[in-house]
PyMOL CGO cylinders between C-alpha atoms (Angstrom):
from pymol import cmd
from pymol.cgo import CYLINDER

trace = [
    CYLINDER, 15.32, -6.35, -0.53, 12.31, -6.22, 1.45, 0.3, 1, 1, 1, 1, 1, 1,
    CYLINDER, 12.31, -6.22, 1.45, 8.91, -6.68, -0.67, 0.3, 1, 1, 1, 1, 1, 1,
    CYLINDER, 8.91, -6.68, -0.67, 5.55, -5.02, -0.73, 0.3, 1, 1, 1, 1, 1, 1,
    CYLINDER, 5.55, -5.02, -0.73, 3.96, -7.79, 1.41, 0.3, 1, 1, 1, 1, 1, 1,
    CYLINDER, 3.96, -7.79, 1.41, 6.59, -7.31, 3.64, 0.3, 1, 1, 1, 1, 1, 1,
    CYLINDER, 6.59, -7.31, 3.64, 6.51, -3.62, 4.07, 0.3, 1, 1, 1, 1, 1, 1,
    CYLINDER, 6.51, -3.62, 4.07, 2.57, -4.11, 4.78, 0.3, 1, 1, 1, 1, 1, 1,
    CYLINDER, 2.57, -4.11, 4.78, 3.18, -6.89, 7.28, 0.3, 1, 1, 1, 1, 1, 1,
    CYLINDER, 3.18, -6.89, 7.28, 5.32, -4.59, 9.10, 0.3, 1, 1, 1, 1, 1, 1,
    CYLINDER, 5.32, -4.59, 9.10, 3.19, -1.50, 8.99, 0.3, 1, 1, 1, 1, 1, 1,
    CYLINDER, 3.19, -1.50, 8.99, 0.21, -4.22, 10.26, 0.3, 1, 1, 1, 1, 1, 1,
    CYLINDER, 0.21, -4.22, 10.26, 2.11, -5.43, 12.92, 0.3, 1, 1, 1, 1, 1, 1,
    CYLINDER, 2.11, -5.43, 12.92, 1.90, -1.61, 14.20, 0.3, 1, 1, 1, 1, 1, 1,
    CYLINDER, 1.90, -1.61, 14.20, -1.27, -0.52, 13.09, 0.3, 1, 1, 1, 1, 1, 1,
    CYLINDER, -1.27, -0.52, 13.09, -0.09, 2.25, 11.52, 0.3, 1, 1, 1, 1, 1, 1,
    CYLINDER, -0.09, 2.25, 11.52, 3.59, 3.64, 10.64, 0.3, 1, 1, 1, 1, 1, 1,
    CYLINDER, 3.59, 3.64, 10.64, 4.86, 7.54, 10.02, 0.3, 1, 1, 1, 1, 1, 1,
    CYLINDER, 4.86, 7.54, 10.02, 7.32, 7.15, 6.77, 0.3, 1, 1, 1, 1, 1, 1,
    CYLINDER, 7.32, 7.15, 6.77, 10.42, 7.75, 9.27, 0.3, 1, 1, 1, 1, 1, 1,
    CYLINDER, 10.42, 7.75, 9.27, 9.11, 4.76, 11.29, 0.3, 1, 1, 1, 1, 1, 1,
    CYLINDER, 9.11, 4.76, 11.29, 8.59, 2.91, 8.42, 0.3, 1, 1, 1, 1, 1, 1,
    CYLINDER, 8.59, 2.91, 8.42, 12.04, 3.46, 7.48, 0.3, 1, 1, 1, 1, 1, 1,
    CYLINDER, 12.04, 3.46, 7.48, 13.53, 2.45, 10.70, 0.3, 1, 1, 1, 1, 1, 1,
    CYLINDER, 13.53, 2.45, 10.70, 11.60, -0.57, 10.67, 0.3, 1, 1, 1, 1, 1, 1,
    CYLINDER, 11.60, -0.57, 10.67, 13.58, -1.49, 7.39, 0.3, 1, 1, 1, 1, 1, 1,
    CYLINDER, 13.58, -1.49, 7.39, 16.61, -0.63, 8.30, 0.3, 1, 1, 1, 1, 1, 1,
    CYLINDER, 16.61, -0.63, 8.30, 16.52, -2.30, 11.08, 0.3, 1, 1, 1, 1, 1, 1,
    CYLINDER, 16.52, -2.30, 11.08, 14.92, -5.38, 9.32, 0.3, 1, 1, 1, 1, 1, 1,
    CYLINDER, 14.92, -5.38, 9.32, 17.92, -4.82, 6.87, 0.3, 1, 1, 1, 1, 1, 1,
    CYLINDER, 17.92, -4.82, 6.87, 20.82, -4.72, 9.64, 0.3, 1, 1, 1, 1, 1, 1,
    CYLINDER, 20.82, -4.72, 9.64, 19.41, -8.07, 10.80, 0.3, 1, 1, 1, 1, 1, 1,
    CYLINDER, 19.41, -8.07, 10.80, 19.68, -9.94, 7.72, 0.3, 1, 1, 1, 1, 1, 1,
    CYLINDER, 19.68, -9.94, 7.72, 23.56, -8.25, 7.21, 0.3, 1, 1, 1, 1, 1, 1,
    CYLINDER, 23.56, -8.25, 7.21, 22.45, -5.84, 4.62, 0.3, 1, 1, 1, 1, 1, 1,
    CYLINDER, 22.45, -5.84, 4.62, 21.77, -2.25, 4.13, 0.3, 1, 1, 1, 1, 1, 1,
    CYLINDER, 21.77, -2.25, 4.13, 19.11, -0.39, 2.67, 0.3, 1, 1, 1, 1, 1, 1,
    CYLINDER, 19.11, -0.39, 2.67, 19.43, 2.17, -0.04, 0.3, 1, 1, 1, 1, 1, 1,
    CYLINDER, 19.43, 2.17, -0.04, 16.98, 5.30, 0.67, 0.3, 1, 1, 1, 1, 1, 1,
    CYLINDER, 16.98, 5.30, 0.67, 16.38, 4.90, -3.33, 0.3, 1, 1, 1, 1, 1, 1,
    CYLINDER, 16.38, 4.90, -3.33, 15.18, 1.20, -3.17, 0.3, 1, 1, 1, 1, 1, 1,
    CYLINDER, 15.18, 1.20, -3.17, 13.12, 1.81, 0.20, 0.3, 1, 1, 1, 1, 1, 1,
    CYLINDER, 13.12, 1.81, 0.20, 11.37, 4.47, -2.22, 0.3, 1, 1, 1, 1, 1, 1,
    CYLINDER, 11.37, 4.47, -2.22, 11.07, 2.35, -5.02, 0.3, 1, 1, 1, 1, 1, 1,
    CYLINDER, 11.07, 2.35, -5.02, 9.23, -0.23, -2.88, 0.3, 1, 1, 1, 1, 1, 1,
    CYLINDER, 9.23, -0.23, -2.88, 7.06, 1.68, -0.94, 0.3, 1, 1, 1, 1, 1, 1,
    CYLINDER, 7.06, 1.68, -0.94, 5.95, 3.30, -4.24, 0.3, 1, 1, 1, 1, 1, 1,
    CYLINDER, 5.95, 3.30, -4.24, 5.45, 0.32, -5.90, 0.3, 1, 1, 1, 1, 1, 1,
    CYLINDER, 5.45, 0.32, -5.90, 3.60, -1.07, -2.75, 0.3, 1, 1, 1, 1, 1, 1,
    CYLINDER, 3.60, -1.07, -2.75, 1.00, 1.77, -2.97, 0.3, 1, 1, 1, 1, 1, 1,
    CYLINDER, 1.00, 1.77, -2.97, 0.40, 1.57, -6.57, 0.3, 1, 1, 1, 1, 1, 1,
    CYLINDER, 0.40, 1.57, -6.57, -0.30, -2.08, -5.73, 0.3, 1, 1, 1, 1, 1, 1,
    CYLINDER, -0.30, -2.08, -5.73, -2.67, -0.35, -2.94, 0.3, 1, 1, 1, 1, 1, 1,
    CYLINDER, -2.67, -0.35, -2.94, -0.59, -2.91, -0.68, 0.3, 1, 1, 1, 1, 1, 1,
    CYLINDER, -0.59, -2.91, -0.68, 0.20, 0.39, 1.29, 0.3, 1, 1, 1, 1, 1, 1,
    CYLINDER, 0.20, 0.39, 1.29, -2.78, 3.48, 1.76, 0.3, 1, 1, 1, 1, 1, 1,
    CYLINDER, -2.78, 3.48, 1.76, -1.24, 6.87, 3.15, 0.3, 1, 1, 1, 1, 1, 1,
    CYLINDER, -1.24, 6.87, 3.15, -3.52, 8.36, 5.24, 0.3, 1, 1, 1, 1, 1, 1,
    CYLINDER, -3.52, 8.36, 5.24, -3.16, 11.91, 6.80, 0.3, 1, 1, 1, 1, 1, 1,
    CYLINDER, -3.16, 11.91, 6.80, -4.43, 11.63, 10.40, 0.3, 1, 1, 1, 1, 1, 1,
    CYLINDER, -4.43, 11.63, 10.40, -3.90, 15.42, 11.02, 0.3, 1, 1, 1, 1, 1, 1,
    CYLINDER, -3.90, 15.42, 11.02, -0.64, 15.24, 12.42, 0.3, 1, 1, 1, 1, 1, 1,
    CYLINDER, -0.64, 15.24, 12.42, 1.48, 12.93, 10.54, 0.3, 1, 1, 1, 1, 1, 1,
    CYLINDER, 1.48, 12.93, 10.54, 1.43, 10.87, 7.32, 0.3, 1, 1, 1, 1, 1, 1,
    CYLINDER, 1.43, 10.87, 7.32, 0.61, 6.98, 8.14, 0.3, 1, 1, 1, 1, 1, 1,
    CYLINDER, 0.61, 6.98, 8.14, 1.27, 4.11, 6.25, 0.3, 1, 1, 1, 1, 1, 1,
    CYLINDER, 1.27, 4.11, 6.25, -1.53, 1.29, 6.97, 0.3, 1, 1, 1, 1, 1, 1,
    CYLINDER, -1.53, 1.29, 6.97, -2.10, -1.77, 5.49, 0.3, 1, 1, 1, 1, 1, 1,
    CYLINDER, -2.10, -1.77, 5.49, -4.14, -1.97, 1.90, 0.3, 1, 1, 1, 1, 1, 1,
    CYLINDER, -4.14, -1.97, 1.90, -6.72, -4.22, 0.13, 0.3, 1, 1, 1, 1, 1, 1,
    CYLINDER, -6.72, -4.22, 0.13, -4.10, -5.46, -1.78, 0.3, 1, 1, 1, 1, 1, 1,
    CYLINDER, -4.10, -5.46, -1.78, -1.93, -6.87, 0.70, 0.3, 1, 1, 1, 1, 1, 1,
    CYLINDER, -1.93, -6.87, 0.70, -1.13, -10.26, 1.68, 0.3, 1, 1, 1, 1, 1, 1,
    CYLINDER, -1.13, -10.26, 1.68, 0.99, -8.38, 4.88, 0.3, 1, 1, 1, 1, 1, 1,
    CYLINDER, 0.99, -8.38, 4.88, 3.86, -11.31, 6.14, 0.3, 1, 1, 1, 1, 1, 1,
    CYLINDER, 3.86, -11.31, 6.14, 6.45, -10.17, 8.12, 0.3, 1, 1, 1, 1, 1, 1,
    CYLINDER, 6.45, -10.17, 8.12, 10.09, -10.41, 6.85, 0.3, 1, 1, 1, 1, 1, 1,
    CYLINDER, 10.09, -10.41, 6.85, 12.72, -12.88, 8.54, 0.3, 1, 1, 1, 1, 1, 1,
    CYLINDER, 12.72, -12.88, 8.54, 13.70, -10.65, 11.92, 0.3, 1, 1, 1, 1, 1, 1,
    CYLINDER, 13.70, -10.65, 11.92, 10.41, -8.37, 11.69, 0.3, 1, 1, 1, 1, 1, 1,
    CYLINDER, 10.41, -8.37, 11.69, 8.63, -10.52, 14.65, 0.3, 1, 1, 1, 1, 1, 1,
    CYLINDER, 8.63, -10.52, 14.65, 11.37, -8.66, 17.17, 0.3, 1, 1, 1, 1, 1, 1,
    CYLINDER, 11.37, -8.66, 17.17, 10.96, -5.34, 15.97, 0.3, 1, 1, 1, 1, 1, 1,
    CYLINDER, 10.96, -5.34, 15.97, 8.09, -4.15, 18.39, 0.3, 1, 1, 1, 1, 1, 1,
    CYLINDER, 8.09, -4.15, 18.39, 10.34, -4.78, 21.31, 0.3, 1, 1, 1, 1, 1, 1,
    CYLINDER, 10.34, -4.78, 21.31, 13.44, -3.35, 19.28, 0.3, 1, 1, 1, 1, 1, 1,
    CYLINDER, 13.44, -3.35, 19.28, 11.85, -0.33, 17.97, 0.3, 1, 1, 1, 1, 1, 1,
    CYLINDER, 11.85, -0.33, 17.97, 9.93, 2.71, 20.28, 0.3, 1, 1, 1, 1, 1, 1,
    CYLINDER, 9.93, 2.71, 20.28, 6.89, 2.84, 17.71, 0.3, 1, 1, 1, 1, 1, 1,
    CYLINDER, 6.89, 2.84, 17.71, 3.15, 2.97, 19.84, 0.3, 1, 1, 1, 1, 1, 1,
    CYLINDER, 3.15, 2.97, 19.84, 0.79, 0.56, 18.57, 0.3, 1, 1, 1, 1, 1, 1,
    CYLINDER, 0.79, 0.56, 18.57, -1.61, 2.58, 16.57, 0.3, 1, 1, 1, 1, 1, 1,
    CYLINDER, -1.61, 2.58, 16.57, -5.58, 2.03, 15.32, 0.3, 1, 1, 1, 1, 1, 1,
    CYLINDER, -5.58, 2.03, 15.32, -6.72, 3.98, 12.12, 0.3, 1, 1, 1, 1, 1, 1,
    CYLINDER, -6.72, 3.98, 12.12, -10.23, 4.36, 11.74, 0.3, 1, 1, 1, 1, 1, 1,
    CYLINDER, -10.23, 4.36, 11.74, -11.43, 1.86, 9.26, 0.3, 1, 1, 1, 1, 1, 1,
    CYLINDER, -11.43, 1.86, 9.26, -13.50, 4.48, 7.22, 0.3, 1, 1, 1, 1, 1, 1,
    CYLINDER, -13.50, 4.48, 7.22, -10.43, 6.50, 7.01, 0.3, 1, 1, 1, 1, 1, 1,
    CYLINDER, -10.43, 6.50, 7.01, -8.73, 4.15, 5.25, 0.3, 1, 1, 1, 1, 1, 1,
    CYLINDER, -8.73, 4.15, 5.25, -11.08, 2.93, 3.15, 0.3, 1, 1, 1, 1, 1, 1,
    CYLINDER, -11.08, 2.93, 3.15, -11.94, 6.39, 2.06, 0.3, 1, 1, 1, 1, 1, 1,
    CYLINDER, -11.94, 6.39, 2.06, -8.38, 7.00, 1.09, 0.3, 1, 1, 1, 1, 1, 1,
    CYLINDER, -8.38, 7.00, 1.09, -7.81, 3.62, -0.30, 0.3, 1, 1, 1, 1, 1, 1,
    CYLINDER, -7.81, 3.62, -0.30, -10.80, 4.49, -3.06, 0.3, 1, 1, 1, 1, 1, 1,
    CYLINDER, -10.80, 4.49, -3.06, -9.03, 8.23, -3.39, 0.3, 1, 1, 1, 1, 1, 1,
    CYLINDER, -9.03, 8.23, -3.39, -6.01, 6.79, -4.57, 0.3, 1, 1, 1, 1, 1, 1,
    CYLINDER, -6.01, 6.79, -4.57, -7.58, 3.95, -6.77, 0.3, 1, 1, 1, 1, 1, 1,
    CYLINDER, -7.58, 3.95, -6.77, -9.56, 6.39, -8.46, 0.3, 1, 1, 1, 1, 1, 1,
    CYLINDER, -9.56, 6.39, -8.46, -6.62, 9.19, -9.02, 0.3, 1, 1, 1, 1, 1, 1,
    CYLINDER, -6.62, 9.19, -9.02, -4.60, 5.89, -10.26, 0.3, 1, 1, 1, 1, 1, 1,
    CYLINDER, -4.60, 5.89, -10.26, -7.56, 5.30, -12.38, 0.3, 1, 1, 1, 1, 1, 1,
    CYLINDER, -7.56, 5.30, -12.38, -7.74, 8.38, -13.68, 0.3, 1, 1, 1, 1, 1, 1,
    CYLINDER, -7.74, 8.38, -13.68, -3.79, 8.68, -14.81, 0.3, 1, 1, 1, 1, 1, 1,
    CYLINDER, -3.79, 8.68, -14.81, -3.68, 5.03, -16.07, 0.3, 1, 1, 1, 1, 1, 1,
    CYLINDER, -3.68, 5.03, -16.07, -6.71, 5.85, -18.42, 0.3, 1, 1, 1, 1, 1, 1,
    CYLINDER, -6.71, 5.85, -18.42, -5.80, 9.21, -19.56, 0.3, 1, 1, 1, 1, 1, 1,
    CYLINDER, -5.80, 9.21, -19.56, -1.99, 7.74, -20.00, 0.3, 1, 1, 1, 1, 1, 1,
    CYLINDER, -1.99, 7.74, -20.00, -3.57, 4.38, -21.83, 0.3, 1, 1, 1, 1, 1, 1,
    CYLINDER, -3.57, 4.38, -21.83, -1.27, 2.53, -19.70, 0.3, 1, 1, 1, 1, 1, 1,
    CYLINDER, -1.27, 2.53, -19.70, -2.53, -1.25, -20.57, 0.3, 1, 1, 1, 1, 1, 1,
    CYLINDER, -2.53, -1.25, -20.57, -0.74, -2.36, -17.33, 0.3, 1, 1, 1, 1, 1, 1,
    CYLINDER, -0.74, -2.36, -17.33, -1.67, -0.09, -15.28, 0.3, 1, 1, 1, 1, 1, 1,
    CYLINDER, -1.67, -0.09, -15.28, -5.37, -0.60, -16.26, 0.3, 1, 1, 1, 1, 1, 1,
    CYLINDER, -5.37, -0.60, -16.26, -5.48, -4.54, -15.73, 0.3, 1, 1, 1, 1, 1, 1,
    CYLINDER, -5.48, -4.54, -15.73, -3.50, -3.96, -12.13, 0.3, 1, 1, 1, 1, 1, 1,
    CYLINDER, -3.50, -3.96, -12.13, -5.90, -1.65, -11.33, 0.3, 1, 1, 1, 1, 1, 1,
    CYLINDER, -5.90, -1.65, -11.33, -8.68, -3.10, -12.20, 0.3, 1, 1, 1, 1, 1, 1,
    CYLINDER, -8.68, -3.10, -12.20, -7.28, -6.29, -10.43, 0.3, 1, 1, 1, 1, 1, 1,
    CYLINDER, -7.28, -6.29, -10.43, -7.67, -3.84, -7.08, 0.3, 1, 1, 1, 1, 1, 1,
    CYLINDER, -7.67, -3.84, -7.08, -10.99, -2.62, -7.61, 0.3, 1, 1, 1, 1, 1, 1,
    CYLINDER, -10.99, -2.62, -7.61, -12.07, -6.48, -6.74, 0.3, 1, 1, 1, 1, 1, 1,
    CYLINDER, -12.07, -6.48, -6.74, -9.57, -6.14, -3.91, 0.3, 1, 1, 1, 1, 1, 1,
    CYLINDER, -9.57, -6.14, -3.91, -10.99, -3.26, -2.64, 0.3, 1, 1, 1, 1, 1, 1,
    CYLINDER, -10.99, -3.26, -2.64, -14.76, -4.33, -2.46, 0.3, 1, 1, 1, 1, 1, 1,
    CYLINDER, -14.76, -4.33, -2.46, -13.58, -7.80, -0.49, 0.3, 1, 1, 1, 1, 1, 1,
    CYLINDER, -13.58, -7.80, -0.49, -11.44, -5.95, 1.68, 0.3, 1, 1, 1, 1, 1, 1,
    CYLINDER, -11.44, -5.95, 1.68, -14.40, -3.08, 2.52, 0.3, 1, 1, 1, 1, 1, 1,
    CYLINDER, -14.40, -3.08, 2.52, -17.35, -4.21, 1.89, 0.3, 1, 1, 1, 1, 1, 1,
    CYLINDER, -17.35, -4.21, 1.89, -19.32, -0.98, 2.10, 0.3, 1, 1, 1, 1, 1, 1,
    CYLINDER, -19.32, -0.98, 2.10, -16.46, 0.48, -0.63, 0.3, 1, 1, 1, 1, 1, 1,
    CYLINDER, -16.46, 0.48, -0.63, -18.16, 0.53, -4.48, 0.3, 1, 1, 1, 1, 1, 1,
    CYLINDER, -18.16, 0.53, -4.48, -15.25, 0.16, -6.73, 0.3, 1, 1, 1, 1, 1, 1,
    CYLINDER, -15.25, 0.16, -6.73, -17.96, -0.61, -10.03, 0.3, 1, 1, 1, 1, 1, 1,
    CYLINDER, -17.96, -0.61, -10.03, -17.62, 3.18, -11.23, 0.3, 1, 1, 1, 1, 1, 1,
    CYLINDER, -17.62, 3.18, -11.23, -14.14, 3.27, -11.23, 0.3, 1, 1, 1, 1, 1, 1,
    CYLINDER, -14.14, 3.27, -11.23, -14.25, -0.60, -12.75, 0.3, 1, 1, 1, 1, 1, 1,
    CYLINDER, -14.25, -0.60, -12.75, -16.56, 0.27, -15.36, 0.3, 1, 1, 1, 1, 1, 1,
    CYLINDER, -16.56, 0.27, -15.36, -14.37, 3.20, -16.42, 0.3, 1, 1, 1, 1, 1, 1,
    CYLINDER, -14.37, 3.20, -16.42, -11.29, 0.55, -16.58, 0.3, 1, 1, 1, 1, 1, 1,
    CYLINDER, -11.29, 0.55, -16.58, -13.26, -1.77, -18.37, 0.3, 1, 1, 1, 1, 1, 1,
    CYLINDER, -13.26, -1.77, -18.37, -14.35, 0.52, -21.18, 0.3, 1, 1, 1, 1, 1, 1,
    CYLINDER, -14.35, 0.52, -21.18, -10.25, 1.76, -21.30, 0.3, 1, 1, 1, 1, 1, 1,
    CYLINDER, -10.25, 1.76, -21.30, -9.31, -1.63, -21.47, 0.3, 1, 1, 1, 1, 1, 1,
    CYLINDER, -9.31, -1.63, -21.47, -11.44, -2.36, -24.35, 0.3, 1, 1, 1, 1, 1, 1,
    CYLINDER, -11.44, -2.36, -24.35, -10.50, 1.00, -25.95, 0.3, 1, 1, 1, 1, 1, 1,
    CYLINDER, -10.50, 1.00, -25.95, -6.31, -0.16, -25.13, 0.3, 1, 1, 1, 1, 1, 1,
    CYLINDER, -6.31, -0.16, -25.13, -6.58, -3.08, -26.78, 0.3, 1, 1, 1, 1, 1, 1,
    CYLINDER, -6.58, -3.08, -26.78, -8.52, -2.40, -30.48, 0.3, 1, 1, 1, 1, 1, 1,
]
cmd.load_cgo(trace, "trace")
């Protein structure tokens, strides 16, 4: 199955993907390789690629688009380098500011749940992508939502 790096090296080789494009993409990456791809483990991995923040969602007013995230190492999977002449997808450009601005959105909603849930985990992956976040966007200031991770942390583990 394809992995989070690999779903953000495809949605960076784009720009920007809608979730049915994204899908396609897989599939197709999928039907290469002689397998299939279960709509449940596509799910699983995207999810799991935007708690990683591997993967931001950004609404650009028409559609939902998956860009790559601070946490991403994007790599394309084997087959993936043919896909922009296989699939009909337009190369898109996200603003940068949009995606930074929803890339801190979702780090501090994750924030939020992983402290009020006193999910250990959670806490050290997400502090993990506050450092991410700040050496991927410079301008971003993750040391709030670090600060409040620290002190759960702490709190998790007495």
């Amino acid at each position: 199955m394809i992995d989070s790096d690999e779903l953000a090296g495809l949605v960076d080789q784009f720009g920007a993907l809608t979730p049915a494009e994204l899908e396609r993409a897989v599939e197709e990456v999928a039907f290469r390789a002689g397998n299939s791809v279960a709509d449940d483990t596509l799910a699983e991995a995207l999810d799991g690629a935007e708690h990683r923040l591997q993967i931001v969602a950004v609404d650009d007013g028409n559609d939902r688009l998956y860009v790559a995230g601070p946490g991403a190492l994007p790599r394309l999977p084997p087959g993936g380098e043919d896909l922009p002449q296989i699939l009909d997808v337009p190369e898109r450009t996200v603003e940068r500011e949009v995606v930074v601005e929803a890339a801190e959105r979702r780090l501090r909603e994750a924030a939020a749940r992983a402290v009020g849930a006193a999910d250990r985990e959670r806490v050290e992956l997400l502090l993990d992508a506050t450092y991410d976040l700040e050496a991927w966007a410079p301008v971003a200031d993750a040391s709030g939502v670090r600060a409040r991770l620290d002190n759960a942390l702490a709190a998790i583990q007495e």
